[in-house]
Backbone as a ProteinNet text record, in pm:
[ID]
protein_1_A
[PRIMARY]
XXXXXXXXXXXXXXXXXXXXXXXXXXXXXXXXXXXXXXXXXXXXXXXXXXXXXXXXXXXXXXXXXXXXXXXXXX
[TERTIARY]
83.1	0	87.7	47.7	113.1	82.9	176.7	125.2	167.1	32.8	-20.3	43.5	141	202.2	74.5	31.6	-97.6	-171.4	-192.8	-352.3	-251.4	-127.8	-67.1	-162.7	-224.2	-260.2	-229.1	-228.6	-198.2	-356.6	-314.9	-402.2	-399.3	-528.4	-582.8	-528.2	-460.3	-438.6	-554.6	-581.8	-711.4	-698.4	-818.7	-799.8	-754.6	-660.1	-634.9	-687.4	-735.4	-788.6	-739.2	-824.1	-800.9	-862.5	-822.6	-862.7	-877.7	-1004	-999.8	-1111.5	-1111.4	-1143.8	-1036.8	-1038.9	-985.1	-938.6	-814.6	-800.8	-693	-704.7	-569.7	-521.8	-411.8	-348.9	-286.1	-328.4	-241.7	-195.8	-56.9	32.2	-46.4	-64.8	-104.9	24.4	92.2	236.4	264	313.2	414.6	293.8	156	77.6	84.7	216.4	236.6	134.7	61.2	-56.5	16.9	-94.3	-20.5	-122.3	-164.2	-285.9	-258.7	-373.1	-408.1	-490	-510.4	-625	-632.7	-740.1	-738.5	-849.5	-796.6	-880.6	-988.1	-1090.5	-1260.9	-1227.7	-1183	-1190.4	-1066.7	-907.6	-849.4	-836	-861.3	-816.9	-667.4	-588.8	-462.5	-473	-397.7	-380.3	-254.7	-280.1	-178.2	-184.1	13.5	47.3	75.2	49.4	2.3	108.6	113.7	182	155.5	274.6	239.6	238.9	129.7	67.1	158.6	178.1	252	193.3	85.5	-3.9	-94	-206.6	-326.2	-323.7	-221.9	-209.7	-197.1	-101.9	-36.5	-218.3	-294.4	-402.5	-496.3	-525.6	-540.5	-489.5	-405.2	-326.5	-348.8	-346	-408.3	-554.7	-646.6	-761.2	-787.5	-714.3	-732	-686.8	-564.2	-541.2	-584.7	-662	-774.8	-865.3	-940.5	-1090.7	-1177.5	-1086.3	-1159.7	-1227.5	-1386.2	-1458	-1474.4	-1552.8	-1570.1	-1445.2	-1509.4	-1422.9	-1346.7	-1254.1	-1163.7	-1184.1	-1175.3	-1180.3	-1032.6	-1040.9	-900.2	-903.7	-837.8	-782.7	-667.2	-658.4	-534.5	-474.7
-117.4	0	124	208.3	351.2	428.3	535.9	636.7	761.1	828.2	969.8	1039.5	1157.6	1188.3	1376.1	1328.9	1465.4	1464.8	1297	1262.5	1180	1165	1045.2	890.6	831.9	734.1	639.1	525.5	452.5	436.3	473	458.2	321.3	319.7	138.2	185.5	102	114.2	104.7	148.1	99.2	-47.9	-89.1	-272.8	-239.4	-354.7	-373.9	-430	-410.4	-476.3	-570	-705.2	-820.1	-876.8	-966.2	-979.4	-1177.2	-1232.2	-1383.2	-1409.9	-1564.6	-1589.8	-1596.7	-1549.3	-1573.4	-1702	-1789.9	-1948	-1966.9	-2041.1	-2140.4	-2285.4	-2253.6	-2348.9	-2442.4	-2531.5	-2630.8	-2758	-2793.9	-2938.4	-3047.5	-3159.2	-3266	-3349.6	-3302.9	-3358.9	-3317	-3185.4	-3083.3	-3001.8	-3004.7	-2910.8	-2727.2	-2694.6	-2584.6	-2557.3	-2347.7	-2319.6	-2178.8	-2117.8	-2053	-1973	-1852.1	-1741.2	-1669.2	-1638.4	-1613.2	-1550.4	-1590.1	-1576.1	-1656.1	-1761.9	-1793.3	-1722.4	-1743.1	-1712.7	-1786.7	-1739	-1787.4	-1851.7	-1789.4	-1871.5	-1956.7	-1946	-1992.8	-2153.8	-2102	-2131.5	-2148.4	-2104.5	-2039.8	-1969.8	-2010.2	-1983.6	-1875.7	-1737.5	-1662.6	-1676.9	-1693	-1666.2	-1539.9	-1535.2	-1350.9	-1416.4	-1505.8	-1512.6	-1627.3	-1672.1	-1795.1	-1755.8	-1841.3	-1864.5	-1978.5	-1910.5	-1984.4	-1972.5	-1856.9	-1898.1	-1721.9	-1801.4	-1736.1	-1601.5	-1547.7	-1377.6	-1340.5	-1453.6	-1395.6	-1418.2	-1529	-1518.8	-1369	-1396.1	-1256.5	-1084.6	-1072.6	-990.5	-983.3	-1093.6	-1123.1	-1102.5	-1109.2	-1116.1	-930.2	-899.4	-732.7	-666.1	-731.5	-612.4	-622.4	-729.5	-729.2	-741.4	-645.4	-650.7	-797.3	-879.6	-1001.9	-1043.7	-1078.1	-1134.2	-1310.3	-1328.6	-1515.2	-1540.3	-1712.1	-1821	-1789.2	-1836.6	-1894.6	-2007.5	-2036.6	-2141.5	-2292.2	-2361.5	-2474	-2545.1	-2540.8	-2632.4	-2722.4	-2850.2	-2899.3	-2967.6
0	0	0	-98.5	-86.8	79.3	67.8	196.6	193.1	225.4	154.1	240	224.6	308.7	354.2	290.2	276.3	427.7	398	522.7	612.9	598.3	733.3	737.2	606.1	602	484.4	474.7	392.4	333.3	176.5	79.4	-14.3	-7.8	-85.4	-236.6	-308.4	-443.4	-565.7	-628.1	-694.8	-764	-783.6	-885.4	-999.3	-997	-1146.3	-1285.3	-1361.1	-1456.2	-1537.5	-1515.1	-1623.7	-1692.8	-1777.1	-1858.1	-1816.3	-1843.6	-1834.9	-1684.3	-1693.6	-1496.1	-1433.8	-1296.5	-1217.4	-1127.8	-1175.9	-1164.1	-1047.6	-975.6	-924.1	-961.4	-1049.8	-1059.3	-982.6	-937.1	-829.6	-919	-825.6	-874.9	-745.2	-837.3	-781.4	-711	-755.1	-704.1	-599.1	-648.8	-536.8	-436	-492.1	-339.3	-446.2	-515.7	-481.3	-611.9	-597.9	-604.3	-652.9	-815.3	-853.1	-907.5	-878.8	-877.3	-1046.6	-1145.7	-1223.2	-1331.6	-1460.2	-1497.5	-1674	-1648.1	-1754.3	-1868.1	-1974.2	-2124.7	-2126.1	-2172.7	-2202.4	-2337.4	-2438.7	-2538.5	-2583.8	-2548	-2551.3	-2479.9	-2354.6	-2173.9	-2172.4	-2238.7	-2185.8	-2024.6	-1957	-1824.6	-1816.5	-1762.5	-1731.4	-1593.5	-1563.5	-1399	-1373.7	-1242.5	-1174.8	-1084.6	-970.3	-821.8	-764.7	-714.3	-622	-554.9	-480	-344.4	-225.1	-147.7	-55.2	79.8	82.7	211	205.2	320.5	257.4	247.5	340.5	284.4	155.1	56.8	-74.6	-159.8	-161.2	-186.5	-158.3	-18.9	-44.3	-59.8	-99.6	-153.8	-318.3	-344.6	-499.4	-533	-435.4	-484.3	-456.8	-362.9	-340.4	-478.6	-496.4	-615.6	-708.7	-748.7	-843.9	-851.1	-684	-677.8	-702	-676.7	-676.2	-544.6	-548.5	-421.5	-458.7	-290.1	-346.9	-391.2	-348	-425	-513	-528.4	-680	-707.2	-797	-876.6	-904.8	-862	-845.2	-989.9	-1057.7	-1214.9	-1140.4	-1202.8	-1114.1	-1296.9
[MASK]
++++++++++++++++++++++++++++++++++++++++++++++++++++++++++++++++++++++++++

């Protein structure tokens, strides 16, 4: 988060805009979990950030105004 040196508060960044659904990729192997967004008509999967625990999740879903569930592809 930025901080406004105006108001002495830390300001929310605005969402970012994307493009696709919003997916988690997980390995059936390894566990490890990798935040996104896939294509509607492709389903090409773009990686945004791994997830290594639930803050980085939500950190991901903030900066892209994402609510609810995600969605798991394995």
């Amino acid at each position: 988060m930025a901080f406004s040196f105006l108001t002495g508060k830390k300001k929310k960044p605005a969402a970012q805009a994307y493009q696709g659904t919003p997916v988690i990729r997980c390995s059936i192997c390894t566990g490890e979990q990798v935040a996104g967004f896939r294509d509607g008509q492709t389903g090409r999967f773009e990686e945004v950030t791994l997830i290594r625990s639930p803050a980085d999740l939500e950190e991901f879903k903030e900066k892209y105004g994402i609510s609810g569930e995600i969605e798991k592809i394995y």
